[in-house]
PQR file of N, CA, C, O and H, with PARSE charges and radii, in Angstrom:
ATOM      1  N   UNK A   1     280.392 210.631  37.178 -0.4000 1.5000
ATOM      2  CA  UNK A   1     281.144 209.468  37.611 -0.0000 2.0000
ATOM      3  C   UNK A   1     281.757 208.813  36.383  0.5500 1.7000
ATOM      4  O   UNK A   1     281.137 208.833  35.320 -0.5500 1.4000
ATOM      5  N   UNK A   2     283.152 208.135  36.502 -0.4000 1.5000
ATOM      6  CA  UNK A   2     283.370 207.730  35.839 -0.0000 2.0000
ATOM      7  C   UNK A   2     283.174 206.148  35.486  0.5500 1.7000
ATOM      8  O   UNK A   2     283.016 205.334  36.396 -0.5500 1.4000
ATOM      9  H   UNK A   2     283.655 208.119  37.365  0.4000 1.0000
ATOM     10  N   UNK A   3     283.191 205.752  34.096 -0.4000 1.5000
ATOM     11  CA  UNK A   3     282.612 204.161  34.600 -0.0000 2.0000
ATOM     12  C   UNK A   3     284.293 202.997  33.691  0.5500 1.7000
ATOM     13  O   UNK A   3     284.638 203.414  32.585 -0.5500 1.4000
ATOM     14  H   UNK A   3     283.319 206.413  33.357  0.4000 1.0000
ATOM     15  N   UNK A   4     284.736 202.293  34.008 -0.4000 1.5000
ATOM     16  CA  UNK A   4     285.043 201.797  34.068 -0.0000 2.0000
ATOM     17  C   UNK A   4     285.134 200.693  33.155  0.5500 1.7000
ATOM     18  O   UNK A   4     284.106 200.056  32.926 -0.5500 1.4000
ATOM     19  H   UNK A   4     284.456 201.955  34.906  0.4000 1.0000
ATOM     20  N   UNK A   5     286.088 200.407  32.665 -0.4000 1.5000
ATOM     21  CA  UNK A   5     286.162 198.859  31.552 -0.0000 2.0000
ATOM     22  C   UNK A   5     285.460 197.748  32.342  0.5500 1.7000
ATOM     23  O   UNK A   5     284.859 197.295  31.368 -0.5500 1.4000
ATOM     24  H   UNK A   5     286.923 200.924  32.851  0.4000 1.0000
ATOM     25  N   UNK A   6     285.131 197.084  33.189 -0.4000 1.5000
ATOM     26  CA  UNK A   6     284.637 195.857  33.644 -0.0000 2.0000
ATOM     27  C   UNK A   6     283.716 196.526  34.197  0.5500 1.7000
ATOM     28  O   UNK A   6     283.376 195.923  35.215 -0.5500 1.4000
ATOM     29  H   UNK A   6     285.620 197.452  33.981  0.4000 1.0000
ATOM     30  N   UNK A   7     282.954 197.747  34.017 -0.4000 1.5000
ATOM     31  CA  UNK A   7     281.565 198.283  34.441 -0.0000 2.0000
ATOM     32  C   UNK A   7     281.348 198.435  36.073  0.5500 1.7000
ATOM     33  O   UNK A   7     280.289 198.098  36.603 -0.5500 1.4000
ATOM     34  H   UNK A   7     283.230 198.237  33.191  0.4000 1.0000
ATOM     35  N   UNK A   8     282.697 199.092  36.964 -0.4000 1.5000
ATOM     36  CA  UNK A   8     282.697 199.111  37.999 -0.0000 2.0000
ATOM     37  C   UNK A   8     283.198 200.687  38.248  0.5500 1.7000
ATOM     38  O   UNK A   8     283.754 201.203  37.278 -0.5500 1.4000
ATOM     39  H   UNK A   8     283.557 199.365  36.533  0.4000 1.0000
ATOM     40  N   UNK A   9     283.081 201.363  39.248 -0.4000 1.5000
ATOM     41  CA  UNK A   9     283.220 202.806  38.867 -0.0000 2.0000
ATOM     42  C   UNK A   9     284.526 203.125  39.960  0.5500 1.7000
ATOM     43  O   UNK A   9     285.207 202.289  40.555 -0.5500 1.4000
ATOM     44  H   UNK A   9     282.630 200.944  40.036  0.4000 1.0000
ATOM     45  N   UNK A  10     284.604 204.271  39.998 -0.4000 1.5000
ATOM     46  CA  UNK A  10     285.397 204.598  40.346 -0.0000 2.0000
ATOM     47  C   UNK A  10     285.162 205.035  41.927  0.5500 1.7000
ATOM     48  O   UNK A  10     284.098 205.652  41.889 -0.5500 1.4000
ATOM     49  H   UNK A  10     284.051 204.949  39.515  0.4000 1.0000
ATOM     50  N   UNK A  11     285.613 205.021  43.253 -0.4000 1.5000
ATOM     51  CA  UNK A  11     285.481 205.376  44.577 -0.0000 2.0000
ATOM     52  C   UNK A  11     285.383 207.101  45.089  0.5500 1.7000
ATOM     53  O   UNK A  11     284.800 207.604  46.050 -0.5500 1.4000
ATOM     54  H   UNK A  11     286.478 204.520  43.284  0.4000 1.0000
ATOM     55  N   UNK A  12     286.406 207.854  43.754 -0.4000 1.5000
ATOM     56  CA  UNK A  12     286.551 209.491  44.102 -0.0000 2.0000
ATOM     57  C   UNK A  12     285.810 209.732  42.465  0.5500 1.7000
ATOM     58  O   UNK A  12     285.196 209.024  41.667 -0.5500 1.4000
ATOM     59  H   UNK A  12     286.879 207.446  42.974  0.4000 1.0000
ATOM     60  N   UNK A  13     286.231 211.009  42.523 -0.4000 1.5000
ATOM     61  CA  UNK A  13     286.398 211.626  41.691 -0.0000 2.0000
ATOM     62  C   UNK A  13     287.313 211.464  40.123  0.5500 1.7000
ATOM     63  O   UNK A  13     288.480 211.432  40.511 -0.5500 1.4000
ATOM     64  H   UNK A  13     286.731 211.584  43.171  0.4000 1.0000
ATOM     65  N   UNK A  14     287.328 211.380  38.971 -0.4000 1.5000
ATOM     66  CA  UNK A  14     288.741 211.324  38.681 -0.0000 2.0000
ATOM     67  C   UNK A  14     289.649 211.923  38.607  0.5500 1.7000
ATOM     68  O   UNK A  14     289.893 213.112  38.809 -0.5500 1.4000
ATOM     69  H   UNK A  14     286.380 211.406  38.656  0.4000 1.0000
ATOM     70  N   UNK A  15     290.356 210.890  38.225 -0.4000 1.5000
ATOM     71  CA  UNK A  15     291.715 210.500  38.199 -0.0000 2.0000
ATOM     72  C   UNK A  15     292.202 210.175  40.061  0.5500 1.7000
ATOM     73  O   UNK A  15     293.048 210.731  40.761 -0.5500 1.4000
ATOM     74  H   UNK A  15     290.158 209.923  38.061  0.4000 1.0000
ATOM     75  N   UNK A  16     291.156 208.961  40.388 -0.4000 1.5000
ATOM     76  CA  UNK A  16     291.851 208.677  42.065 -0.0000 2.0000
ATOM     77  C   UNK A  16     292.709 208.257  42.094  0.5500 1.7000
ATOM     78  O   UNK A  16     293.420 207.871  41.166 -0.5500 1.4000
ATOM     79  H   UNK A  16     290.469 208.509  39.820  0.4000 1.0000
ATOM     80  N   UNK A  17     292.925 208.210  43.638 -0.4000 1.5000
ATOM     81  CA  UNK A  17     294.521 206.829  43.945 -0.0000 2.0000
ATOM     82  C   UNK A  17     294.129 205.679  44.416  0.5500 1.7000
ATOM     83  O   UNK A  17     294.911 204.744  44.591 -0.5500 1.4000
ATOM     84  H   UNK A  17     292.347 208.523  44.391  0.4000 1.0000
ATOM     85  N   UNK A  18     292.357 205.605  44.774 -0.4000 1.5000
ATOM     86  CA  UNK A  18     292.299 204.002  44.780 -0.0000 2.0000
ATOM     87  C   UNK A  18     291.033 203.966  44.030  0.5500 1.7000
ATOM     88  O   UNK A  18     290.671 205.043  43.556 -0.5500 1.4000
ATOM     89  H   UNK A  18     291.722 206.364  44.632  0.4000 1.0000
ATOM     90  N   UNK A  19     290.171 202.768  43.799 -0.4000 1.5000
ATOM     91  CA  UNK A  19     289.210 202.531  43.292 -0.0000 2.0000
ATOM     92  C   UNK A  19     289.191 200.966  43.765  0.5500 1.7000
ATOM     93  O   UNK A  19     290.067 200.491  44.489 -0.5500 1.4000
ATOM     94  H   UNK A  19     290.465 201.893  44.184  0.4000 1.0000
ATOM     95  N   UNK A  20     288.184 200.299  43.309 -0.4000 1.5000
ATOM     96  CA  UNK A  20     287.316 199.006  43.915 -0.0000 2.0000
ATOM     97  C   UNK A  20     288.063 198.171  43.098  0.5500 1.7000
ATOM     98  O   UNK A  20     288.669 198.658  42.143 -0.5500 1.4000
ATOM     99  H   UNK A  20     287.473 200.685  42.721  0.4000 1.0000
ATOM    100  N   UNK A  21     288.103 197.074  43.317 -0.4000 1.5000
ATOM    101  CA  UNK A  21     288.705 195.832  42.857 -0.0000 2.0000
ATOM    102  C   UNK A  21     287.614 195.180  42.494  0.5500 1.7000
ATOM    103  O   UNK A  21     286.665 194.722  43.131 -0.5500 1.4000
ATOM    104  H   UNK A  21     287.610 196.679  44.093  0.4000 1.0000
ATOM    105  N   UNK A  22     287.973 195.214  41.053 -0.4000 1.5000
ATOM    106  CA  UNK A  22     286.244 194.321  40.288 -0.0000 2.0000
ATOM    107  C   UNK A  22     286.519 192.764  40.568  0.5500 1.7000
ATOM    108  O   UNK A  22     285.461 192.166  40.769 -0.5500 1.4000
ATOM    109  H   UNK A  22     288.744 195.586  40.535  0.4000 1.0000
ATOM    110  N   UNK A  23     287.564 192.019  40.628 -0.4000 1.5000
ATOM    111  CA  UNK A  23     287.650 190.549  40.913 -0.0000 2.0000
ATOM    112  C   UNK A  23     287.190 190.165  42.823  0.5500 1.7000
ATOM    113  O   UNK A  23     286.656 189.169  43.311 -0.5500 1.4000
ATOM    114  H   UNK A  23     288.423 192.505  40.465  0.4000 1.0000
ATOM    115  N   UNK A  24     287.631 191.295  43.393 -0.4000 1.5000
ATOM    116  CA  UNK A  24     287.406 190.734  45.031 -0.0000 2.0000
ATOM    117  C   UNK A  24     286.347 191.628  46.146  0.5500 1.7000
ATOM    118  O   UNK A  24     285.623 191.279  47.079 -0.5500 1.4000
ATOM    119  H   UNK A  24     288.065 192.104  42.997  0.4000 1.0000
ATOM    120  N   UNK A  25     286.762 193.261  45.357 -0.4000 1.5000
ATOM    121  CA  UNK A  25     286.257 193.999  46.149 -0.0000 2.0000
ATOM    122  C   UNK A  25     286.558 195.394  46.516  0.5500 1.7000
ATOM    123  O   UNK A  25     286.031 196.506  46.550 -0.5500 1.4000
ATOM    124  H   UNK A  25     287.350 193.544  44.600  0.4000 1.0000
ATOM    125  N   UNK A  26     288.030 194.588  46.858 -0.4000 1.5000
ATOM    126  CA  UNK A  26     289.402 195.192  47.792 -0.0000 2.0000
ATOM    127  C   UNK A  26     290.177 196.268  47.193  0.5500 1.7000
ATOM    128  O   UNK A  26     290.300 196.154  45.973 -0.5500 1.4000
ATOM    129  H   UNK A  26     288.458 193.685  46.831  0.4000 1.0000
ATOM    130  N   UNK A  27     290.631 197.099  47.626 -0.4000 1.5000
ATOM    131  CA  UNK A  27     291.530 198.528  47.175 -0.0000 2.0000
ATOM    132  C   UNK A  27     292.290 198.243  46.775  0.5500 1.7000
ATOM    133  O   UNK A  27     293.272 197.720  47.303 -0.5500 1.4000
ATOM    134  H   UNK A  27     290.530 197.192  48.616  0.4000 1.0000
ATOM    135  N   UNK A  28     292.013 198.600  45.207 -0.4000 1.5000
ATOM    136  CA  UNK A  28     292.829 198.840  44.430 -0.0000 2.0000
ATOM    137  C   UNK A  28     293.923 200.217  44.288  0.5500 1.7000
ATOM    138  O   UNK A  28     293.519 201.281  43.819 -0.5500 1.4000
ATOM    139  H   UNK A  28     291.216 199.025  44.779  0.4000 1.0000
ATOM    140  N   UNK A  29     294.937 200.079  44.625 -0.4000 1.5000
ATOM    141  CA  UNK A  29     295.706 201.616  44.397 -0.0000 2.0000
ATOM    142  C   UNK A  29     296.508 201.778  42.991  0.5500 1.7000
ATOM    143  O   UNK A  29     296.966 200.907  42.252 -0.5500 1.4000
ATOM    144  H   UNK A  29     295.265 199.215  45.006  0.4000 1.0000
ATOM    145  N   UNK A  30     296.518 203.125  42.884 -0.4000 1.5000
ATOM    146  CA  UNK A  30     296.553 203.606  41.515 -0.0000 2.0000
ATOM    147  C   UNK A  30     298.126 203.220  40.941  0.5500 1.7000
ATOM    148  O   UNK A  30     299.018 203.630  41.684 -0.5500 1.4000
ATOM    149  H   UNK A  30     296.145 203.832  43.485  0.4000 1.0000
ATOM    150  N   UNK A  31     298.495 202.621  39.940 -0.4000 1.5000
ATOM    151  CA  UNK A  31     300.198 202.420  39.244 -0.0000 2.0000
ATOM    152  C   UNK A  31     300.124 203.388  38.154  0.5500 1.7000
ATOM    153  O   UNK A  31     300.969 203.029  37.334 -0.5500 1.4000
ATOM    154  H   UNK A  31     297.771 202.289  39.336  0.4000 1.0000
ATOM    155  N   UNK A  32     299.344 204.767  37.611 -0.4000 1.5000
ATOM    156  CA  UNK A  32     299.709 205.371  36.570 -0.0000 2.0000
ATOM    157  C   UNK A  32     299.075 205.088  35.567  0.5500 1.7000
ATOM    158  O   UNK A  32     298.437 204.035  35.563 -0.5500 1.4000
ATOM    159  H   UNK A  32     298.658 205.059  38.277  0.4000 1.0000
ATOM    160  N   UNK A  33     299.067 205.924  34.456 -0.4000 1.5000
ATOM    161  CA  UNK A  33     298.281 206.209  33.135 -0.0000 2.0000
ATOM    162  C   UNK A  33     299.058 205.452  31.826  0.5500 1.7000
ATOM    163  O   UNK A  33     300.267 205.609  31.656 -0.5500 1.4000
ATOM    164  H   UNK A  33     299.584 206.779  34.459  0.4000 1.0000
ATOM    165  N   UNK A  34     298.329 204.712  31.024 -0.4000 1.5000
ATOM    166  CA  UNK A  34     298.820 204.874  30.239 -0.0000 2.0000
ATOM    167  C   UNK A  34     297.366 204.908  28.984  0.5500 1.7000
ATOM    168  O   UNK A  34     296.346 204.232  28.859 -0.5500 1.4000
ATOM    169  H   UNK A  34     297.347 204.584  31.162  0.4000 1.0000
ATOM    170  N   UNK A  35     297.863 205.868  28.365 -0.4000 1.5000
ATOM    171  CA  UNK A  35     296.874 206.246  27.363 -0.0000 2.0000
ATOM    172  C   UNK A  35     295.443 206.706  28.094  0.5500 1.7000
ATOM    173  O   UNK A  35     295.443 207.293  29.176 -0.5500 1.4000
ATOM    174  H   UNK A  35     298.693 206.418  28.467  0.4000 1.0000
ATOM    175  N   UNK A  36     294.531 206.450  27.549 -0.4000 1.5000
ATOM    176  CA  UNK A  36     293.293 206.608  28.451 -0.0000 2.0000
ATOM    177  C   UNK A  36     293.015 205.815  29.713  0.5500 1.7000
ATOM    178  O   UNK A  36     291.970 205.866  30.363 -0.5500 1.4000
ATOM    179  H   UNK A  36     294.532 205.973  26.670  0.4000 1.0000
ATOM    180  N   UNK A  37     294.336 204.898  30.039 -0.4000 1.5000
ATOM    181  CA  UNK A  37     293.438 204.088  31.325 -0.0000 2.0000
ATOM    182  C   UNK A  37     294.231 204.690  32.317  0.5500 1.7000
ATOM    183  O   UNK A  37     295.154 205.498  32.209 -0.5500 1.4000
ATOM    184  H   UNK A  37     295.184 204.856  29.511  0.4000 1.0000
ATOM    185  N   UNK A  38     293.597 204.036  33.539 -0.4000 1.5000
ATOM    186  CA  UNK A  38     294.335 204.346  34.854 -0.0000 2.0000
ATOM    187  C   UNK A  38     294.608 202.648  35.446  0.5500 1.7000
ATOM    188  O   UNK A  38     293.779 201.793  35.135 -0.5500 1.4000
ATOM    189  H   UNK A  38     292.848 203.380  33.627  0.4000 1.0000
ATOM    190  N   UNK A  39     295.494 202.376  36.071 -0.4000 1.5000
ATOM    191  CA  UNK A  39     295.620 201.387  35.869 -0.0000 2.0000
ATOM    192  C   UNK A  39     296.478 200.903  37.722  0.5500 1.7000
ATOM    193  O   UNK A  39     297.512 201.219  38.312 -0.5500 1.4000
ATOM    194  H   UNK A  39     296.167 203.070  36.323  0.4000 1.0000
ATOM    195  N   UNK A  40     295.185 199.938  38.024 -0.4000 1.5000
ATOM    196  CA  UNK A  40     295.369 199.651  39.839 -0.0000 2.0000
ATOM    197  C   UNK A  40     295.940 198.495  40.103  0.5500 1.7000
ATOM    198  O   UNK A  40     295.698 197.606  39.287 -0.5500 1.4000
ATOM    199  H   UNK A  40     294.346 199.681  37.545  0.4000 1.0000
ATOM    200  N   UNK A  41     296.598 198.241  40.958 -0.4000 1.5000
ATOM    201  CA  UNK A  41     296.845 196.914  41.705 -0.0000 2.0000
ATOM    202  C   UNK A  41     296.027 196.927  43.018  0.5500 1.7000
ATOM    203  O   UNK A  41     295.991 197.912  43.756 -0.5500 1.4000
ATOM    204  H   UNK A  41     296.795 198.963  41.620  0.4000 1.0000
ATOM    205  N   UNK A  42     295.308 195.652  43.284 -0.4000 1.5000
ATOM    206  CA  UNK A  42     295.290 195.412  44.623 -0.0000 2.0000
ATOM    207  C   UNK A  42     295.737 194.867  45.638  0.5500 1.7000
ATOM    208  O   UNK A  42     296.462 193.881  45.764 -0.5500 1.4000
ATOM    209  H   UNK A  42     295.338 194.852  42.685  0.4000 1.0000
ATOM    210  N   UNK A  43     295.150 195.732  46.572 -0.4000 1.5000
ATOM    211  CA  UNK A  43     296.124 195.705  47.637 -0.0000 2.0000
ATOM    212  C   UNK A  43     295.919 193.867  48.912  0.5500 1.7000
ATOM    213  O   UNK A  43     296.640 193.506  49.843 -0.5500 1.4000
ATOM    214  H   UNK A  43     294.561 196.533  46.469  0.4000 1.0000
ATOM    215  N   UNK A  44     294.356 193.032  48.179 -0.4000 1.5000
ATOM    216  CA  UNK A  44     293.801 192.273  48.866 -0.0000 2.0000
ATOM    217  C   UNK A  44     294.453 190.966  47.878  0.5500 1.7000
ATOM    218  O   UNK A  44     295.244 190.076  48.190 -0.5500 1.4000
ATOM    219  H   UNK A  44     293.770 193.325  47.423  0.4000 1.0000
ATOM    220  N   UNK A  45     293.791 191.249  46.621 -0.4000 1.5000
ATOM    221  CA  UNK A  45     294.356 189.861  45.600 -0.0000 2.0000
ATOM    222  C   UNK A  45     295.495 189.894  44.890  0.5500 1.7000
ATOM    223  O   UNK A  45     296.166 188.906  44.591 -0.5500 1.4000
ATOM    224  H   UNK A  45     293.148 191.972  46.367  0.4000 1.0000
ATOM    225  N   UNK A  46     295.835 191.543  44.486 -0.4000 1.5000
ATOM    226  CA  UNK A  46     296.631 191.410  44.071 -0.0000 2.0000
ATOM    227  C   UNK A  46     296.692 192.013  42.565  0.5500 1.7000
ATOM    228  O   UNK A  46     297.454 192.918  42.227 -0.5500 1.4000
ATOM    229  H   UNK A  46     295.289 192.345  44.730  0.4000 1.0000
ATOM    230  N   UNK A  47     295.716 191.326  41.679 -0.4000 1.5000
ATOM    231  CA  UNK A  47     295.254 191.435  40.595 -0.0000 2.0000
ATOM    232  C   UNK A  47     295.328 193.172  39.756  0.5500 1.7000
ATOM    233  O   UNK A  47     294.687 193.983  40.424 -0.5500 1.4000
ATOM    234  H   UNK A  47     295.097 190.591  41.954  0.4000 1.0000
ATOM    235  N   UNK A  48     296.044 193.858  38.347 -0.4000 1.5000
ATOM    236  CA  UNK A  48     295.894 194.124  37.453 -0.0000 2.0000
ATOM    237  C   UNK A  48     295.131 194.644  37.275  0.5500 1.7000
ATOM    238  O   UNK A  48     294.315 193.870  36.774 -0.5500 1.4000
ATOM    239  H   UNK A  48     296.565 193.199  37.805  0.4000 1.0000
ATOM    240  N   UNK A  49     294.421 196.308  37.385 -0.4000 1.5000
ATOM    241  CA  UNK A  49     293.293 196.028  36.331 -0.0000 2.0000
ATOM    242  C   UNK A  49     292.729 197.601  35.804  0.5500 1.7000
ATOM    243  O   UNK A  49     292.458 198.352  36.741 -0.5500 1.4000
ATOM    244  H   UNK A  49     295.084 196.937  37.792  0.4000 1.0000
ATOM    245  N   UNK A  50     292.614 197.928  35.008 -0.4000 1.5000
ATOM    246  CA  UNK A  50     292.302 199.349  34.261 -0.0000 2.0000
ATOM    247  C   UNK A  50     291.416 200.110  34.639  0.5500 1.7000
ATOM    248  O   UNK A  50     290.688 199.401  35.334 -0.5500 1.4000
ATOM    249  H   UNK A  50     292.834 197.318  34.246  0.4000 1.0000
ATOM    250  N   UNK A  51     290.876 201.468  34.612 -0.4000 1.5000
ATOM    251  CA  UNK A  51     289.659 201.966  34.813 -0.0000 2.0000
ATOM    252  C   UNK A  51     290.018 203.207  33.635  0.5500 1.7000
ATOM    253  O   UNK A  51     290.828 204.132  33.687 -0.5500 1.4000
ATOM    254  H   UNK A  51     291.468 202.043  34.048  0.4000 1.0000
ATOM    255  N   UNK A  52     289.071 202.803  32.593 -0.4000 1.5000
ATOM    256  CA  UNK A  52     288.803 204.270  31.773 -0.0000 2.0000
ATOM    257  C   UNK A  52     288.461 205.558  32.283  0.5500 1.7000
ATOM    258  O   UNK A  52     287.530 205.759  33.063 -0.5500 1.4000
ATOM    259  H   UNK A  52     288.413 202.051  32.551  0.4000 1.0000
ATOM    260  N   UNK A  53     289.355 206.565  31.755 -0.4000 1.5000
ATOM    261  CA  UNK A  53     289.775 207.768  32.133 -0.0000 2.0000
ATOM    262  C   UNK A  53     288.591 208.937  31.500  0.5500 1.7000
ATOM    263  O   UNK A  53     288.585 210.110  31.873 -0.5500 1.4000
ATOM    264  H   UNK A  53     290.111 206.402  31.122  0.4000 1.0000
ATOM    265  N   UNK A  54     287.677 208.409  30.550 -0.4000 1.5000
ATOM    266  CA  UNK A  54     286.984 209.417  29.540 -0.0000 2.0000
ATOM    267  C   UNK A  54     285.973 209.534  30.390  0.5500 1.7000
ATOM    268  O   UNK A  54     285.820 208.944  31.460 -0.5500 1.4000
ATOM    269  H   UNK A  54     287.681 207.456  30.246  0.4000 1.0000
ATOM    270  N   UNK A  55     285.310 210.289  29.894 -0.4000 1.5000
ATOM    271  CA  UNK A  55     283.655 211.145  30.179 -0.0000 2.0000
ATOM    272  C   UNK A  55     283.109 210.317  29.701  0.5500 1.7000
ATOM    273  O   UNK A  55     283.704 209.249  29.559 -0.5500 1.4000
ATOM    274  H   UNK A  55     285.434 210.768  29.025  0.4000 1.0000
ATOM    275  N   UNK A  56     281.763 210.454  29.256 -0.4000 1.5000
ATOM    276  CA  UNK A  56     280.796 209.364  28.851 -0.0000 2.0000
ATOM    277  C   UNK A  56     280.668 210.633  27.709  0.5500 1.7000
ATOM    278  O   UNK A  56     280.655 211.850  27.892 -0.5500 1.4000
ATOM    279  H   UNK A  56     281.280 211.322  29.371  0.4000 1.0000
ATOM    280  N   UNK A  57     280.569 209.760  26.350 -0.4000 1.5000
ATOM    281  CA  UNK A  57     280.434 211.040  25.398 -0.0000 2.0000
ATOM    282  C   UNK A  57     279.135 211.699  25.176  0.5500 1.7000
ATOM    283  O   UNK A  57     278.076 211.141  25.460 -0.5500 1.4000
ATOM    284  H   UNK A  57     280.579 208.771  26.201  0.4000 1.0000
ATOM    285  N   UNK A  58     279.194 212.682  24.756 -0.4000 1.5000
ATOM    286  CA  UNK A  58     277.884 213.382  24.817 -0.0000 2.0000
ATOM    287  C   UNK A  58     276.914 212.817  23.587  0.5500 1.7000
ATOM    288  O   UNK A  58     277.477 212.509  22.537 -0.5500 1.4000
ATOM    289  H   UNK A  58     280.055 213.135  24.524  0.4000 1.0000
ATOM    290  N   UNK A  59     275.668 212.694  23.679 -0.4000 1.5000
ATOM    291  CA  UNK A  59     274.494 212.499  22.839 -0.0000 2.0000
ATOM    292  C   UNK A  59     274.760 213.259  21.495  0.5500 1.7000
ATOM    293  O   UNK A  59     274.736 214.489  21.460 -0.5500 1.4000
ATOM    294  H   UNK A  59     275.212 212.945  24.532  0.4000 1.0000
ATOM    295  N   UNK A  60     275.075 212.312  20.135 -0.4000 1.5000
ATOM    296  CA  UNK A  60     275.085 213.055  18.676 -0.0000 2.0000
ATOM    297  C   UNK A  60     273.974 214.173  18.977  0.5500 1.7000
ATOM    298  O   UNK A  60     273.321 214.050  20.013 -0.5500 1.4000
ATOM    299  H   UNK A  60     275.095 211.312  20.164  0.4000 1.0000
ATOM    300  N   UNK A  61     273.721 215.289  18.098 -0.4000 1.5000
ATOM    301  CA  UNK A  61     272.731 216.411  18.017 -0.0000 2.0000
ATOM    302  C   UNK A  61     271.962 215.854  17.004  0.5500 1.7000
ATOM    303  O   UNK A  61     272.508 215.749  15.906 -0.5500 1.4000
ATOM    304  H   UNK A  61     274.252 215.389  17.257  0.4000 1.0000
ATOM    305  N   UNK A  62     270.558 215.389  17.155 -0.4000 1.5000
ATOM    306  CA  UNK A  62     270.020 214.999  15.809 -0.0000 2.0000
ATOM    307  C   UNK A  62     270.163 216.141  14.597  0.5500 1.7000
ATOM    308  O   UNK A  62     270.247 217.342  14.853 -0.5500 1.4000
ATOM    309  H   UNK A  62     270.115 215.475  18.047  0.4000 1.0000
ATOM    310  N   UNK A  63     270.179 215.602  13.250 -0.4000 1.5000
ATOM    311  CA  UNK A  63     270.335 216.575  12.142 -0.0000 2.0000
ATOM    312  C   UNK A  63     268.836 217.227  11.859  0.5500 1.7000
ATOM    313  O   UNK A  63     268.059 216.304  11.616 -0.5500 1.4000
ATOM    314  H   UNK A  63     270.111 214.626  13.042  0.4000 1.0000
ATOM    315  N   UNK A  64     268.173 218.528  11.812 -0.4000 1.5000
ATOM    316  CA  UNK A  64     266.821 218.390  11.442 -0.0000 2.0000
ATOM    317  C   UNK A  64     266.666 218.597  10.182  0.5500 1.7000
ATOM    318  O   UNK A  64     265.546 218.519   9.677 -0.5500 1.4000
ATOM    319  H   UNK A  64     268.804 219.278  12.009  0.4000 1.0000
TER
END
């Protein structure tokens, strides 16, 4: 799963066409990429708002 700049995740899989609206709730649908984000409007408030596009990075390898 992917997680999200305001720590809210994503509804599909990535790269969806909607995801949750961290201010109300409400479906957010997708306006396009820029750089690593994905970036929604909703469809209830209205509101702006990003969802990071990355993996969660993998665990350094300790050095032995």
């Amino acid at each position: 799963m992917i997680n999200a700049i305001f720590g809210h995740d994503y509804d599909h899989d990535e790269h969806a066409d909607t995801a949750r609206c961290p201010e109300c709730g409400g479906e957010g649908v997708s306006m396009g990429f820029l750089g690593r984000l994905q970036w929604f409007r909703c469809r209830a408030c209205g509101w702006d708002f990003p969802v990071d596009t990355r993996q969660a990075a993998p665990s350094p390898i300790p050095e032995s």
